[in-house]
C-alpha positions, -999 to 999 in steps of 0.1 A, spaced: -672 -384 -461 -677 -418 -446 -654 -436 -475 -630 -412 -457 -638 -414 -423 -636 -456 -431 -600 -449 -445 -587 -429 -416 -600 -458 -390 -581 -487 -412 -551 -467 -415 -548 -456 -376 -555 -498 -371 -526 -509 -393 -503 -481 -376 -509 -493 -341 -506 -530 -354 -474 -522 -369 -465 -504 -334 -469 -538 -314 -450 -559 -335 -425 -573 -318 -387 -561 -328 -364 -593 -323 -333 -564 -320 -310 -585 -298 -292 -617 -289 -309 -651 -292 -297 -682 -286 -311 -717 -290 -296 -758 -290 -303 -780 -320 -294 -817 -328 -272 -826 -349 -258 -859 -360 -227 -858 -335 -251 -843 -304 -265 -810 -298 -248 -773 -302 -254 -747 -297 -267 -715 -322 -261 -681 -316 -283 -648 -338 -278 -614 -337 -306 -596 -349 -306 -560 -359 -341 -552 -370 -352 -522 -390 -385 -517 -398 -391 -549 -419 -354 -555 -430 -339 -575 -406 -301 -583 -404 -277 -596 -387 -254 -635 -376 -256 -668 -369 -228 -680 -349 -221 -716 -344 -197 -740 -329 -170 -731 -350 -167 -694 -337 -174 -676 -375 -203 -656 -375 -223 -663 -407 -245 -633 -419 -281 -633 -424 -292 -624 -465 -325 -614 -477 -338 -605 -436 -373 -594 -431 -403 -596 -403 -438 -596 -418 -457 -589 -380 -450 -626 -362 -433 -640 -393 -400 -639 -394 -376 -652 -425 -336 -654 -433 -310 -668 -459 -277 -682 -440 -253 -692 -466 -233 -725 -456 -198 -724 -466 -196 -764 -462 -198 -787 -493 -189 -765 -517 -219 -739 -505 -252 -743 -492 -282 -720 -491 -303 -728 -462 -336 -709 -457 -351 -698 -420 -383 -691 -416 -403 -690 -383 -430 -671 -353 -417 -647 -334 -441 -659 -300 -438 -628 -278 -410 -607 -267 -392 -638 -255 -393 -670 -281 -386 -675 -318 -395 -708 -336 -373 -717 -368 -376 -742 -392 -346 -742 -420 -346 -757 -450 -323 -765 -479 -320 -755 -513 -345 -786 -525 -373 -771 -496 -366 -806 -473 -364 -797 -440 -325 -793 -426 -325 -804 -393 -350 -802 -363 -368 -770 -359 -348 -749 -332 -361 -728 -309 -347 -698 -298 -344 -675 -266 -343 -639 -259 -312 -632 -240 -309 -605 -216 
């Protein structure tokens, strides 16, 4: 009776965890440096449950979709494959901090980091 009791507790914590998670649904945006200045990055984040989906849209005006999306509570993780070079895979993972901020930190295909970490803002 108390094994189940115990089990009931743990699972009504996890449920109401999982309840205020943040969703990152919505339009972020955030500047990063690059070697002719800073531009400017644009996601669009659909989140569902843990898949999360969406684009990346940079100077050029294409949107680039995110691959292999998900949200693990405030960890937040997304492929963006570059069409420059020939093709580059470039990995995104980052803290969602709040309703408001996301950090990311992208890396290429060998793990070194790929530019400045970016952070980015909730728009309204």
């Amino acid at each position: 009776m108390q094994l189940r009791f115990l089990r009931l507790i743990v699972s009504a914590a996890l449920l109401a965890v999982s309840a205020w998670a943040a969703d990152v649904t919505g339009t972020w945006k955030g500047e990063i440096d690059g070697p002719n200045g800073s531009f400017a990055l644009t996601y669009s984040f659909k989140q569902d449950g843990a898949k999360l989906t969406g684009t990346v849209t940079g100077p050029q005006g294409d949107p680039l979709q995110l691959e292999e999306g998900k949200v693990d509570g405030s960890k937040i993780h997304f492929v963006v494959n570059l069409p420059m070079n020939g093709g580059m895979k470039v990995t995104n993972e980052g803290e969602i901090k709040g309703a408001e901020e996301i950090s990311l930190v992208a890396k290429n295909e060998s793990g070194e980091d790929f530019g400045p970490a970016i952070t980015l803002k909730k728009q309204k």
